[in-house]
C-alpha positions in Angstrom: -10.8 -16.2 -3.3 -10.5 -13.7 -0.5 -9.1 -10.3 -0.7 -8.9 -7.2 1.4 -11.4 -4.2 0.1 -12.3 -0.9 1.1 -15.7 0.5 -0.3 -14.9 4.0 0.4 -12.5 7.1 1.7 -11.3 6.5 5.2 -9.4 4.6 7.9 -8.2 0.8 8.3 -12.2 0.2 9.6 -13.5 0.5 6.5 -11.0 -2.4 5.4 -13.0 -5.7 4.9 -12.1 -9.4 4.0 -14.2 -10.5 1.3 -15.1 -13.1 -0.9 -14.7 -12.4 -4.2 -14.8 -14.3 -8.2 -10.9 -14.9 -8.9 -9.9 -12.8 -11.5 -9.2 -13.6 -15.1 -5.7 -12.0 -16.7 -6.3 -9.3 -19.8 -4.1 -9.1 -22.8 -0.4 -8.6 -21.0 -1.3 -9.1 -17.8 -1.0 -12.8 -15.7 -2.5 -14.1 -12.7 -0.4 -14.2 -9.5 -1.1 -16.5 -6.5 0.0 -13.7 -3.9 2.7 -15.3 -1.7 3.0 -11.9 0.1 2.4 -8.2 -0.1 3.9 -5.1 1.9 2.4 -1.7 3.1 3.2 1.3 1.8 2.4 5.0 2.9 0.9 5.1 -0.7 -1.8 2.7 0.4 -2.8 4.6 3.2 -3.4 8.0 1.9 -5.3 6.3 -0.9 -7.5 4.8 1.2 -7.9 8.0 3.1 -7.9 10.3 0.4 -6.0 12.9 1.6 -4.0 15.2 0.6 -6.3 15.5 -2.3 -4.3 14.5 -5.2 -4.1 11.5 -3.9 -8.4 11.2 -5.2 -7.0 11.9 -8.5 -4.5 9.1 -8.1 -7.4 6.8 -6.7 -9.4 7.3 -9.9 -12.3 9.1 -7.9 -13.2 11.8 -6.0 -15.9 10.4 -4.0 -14.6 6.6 -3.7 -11.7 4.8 -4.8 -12.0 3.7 -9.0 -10.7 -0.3 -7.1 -12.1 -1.4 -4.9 -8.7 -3.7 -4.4 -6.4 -2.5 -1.8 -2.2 -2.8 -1.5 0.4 -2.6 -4.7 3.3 -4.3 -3.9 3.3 -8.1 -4.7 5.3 -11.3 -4.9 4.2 -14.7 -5.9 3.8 -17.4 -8.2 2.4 -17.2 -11.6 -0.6 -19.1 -12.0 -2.3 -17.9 -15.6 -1.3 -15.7 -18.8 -3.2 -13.6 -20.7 -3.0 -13.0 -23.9 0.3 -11.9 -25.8 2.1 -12.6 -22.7 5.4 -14.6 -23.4 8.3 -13.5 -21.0 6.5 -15.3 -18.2 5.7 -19.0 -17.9 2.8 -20.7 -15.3 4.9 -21.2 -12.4 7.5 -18.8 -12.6 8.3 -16.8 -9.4 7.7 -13.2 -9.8 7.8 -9.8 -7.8 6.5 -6.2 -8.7 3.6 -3.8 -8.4 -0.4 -4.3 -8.9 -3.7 -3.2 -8.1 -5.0 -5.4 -5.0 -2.4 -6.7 -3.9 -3.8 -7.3 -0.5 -5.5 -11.2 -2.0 -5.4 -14.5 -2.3 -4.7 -13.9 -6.2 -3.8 -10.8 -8.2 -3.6 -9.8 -12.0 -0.6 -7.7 -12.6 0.8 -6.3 -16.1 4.1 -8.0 -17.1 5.5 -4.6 -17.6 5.1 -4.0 -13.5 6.8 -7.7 -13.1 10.9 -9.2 -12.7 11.7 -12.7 -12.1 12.1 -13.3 -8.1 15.7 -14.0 -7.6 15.9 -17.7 -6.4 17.7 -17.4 -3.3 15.5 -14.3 -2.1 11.8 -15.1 -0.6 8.6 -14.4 -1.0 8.6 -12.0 1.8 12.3 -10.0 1.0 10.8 -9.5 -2.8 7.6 -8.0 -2.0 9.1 -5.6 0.5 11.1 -3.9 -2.2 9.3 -2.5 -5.6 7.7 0.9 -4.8 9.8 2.0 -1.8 13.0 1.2 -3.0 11.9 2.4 -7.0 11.5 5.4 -4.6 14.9 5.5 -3.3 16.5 4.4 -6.6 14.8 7.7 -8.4 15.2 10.4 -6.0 18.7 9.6 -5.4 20.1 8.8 -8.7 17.2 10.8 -11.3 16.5 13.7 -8.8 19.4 13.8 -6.7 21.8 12.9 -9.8 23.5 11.2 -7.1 27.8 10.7 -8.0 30.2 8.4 -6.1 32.1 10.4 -3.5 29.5 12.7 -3.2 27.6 13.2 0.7 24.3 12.3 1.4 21.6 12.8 4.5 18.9 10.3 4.6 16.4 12.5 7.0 13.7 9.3 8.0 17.1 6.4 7.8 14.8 3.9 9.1 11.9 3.7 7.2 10.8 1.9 4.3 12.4 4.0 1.3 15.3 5.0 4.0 16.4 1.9 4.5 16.7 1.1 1.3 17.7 4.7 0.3 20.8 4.7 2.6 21.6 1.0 0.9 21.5 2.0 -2.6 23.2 5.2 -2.1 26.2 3.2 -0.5 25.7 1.0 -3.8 26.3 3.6 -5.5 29.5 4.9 -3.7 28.1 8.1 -1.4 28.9 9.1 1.5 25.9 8.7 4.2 24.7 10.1 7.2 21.2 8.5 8.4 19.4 10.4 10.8 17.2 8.2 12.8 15.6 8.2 16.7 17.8 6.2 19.4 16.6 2.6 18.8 17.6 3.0 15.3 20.9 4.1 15.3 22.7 0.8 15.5 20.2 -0.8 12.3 21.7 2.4 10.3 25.2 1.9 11.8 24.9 -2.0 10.3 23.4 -1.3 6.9 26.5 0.9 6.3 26.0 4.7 7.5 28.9 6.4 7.8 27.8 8.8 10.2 24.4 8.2 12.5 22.6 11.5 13.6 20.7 10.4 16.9 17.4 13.7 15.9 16.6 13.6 19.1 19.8 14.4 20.8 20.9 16.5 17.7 20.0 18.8 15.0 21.7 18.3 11.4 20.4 21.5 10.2 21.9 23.5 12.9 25.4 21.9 13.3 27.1 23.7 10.4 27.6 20.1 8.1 26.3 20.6 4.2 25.9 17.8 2.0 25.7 17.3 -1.6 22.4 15.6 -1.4 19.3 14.9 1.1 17.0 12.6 1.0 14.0 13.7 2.9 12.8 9.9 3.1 10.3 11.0 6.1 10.4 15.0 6.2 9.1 16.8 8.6 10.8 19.8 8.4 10.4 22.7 6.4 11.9 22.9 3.0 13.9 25.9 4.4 15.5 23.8 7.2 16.6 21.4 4.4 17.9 24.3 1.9 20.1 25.7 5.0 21.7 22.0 5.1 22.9 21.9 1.7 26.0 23.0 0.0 26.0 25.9 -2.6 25.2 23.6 -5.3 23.0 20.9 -3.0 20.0 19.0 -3.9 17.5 18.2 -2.0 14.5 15.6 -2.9 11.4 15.4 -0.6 10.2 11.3 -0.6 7.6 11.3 2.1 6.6 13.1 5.2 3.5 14.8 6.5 1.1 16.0 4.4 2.1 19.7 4.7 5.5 19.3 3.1 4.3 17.2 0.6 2.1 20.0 -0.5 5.0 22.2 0.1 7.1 19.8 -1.9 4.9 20.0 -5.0 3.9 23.4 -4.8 6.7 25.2 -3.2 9.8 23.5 -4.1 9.9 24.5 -7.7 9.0 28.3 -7.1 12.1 27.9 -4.7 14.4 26.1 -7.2 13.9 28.9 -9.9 16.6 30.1 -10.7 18.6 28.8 -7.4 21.8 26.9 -7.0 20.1 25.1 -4.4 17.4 22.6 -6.3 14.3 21.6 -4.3 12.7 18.6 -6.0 10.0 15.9 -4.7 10.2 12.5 -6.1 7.2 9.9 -6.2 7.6 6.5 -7.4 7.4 5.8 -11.2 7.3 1.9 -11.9 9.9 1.3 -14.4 11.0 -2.4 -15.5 14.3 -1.8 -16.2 14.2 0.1 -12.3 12.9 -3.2 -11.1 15.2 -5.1 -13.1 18.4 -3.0 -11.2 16.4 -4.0 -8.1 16.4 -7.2 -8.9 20.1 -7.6 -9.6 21.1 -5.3 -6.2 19.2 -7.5 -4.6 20.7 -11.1 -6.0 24.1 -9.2 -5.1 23.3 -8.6 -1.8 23.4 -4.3 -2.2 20.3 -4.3 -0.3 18.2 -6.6 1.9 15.3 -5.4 2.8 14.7 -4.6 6.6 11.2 -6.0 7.8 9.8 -5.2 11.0 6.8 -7.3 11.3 5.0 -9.8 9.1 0.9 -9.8 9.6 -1.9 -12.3 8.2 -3.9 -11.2 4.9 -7.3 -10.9 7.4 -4.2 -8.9 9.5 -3.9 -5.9 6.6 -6.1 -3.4 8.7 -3.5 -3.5 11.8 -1.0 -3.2 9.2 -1.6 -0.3 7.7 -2.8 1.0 10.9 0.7 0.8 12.3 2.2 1.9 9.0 0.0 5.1 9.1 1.9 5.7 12.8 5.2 6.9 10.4 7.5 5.1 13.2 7.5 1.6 11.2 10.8 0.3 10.7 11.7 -0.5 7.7 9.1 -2.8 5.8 5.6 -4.2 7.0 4.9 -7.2 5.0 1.8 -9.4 4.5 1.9 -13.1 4.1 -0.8 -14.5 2.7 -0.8 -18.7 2.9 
């Protein structure tokens, strides 16, 4: 089979198309024949390295523990491993795995939900670790209640649009900030207030919110903390990788103590998260915005334009 790998630390040109042995399914894992797969920034700064933790999450410090590049996957199961019984061969799944950028993919059944029939390929695999993402930092971090308002700073992304979805699913209030060529895509998904950034500055125009979703931060946690209410949260997603590091470092030195909590959220794969995916999806809470679709032998020019941060919403792989 053929599969995208990268044999190192680095950029999209170390990405290769390779031919490799098709791989067999462990004890509770299944193979899936990968219909399509979607970019994250997570697959980027793994590839890269950088900030540093993200080694530790790659399994080395020198190279990459897999060689297998991509998580997010949607397809058809094709084999079971042993102890596996709440999937069938041919059953049409949607999740998260390791080399997900292939022709086939083994994925645990704990990282997989049934596809919802009337949603493709494509829509499925755009939504497990962006909008497990959204899900978490607004309703675990954010402890996000109906009525509430929330700023989704980044509205047009891949865990902002599907952050300023769910928190409408879940009865908020929502401003999505977002450049000009966004603003009507947040106006349709349901914003109830669009902040054009580059005409004006949330921070500076006296509105607090409940909550704020820093879904592509690139201001300072400071800026953020001056936007929020007395007893506001705010929950760094993504961004540059300053804040990050300022997120995980700073934010709970910041929150000590504080009415004002500081939090960063990064995506924990949970079934029973997937599973509420799953049914917002079937419901038609969220649909998934994708920009562009790319070829498997495509995935370098993906992530290149991924890395950019002005994707909007999902970039998605097809692989035929």
């Amino acid at each position: 089979m053929k599969a995208i790998h990268c044999s190192g630390y680095g950029g999209p040109d170390l990405l290769r198309l390779v031919d490799i042995a098709m791989p067999v399914p462990g004890e509770g894992e299944v193979l899936i024949r990968v219909r399509a797969a979607s970019v994250n920034a997570l697959d980027w700064r793994l590839m890269r390295g950088k900030p540093v933790i993200a080694r530790f999450m790659a399994g080395g410090l020198r190279k990459p523990k897999y060689a297998g590049v991509g998580r997010d996957v949607a397809g058809e199961v094709t084999a079971i491993g042993a102890g596996v019984t709440q999937f069938a061969v041919g059953d049409a799944v949607f999740g998260a795995c390791i080399g997900a950028f292939a022709e086939y993919a083994c994925a645990r059944v704990d990282r997989l939900v049934p596809k919802p029939p009337q949603i493709s390929f494509e829509h499925a695999a755009a939504v497990p670790i962006a909008a497990t993402t959204a899900l978490q930092g607004l309703r675990d971090c954010g402890r996000l209640q109906a009525g509430q308002t929330v700023l989704i700073d980044g509205a047009s992304g891949g865990v902002g649009t599907f952050a300023l979805q769910i928190a409408k699913a879940l009865g908020a209030r929502v401003t999505a900030v977002c450049s000009s060529a966004n603003v009507d895509a947040a106006r349709a998904m349901g914003a109830d207030r669009v902040i054009d950034y580059t005409r004006e500055d949330f921070v500076g125009d006296g509105v607090r919110y409940d909550l704020i979703l820093g879904a592509n931060a690139h201001r300072s946690l400071f800026d953020y903390r001056r936007a929020l209410n007395e007893h506001g949260i705010y929950v760094m997603a993504g961004g540059g990788g300053a804040q990050i590091l300022q997120g995980l470092l700073l934010a709970p030195l910041l929150s000590l103590g504080a009415r004002r909590k500081l939090r960063f959220v990064g995506a924990k794969l949970d079934v029973a998260d997937l599973h509420t995916l799953q049914q917002m999806l079937a419901a038609g809470q969220i649909t998934p915005a994708i920009e562009r679709r790319y070829a498997l032998r495509e995935a370098a020019d993906a992530i290149r334009h991924v890395e950019t941060g002005h994707a909007r919403g999902k970039i998605v792989i097809v692989v035929d």
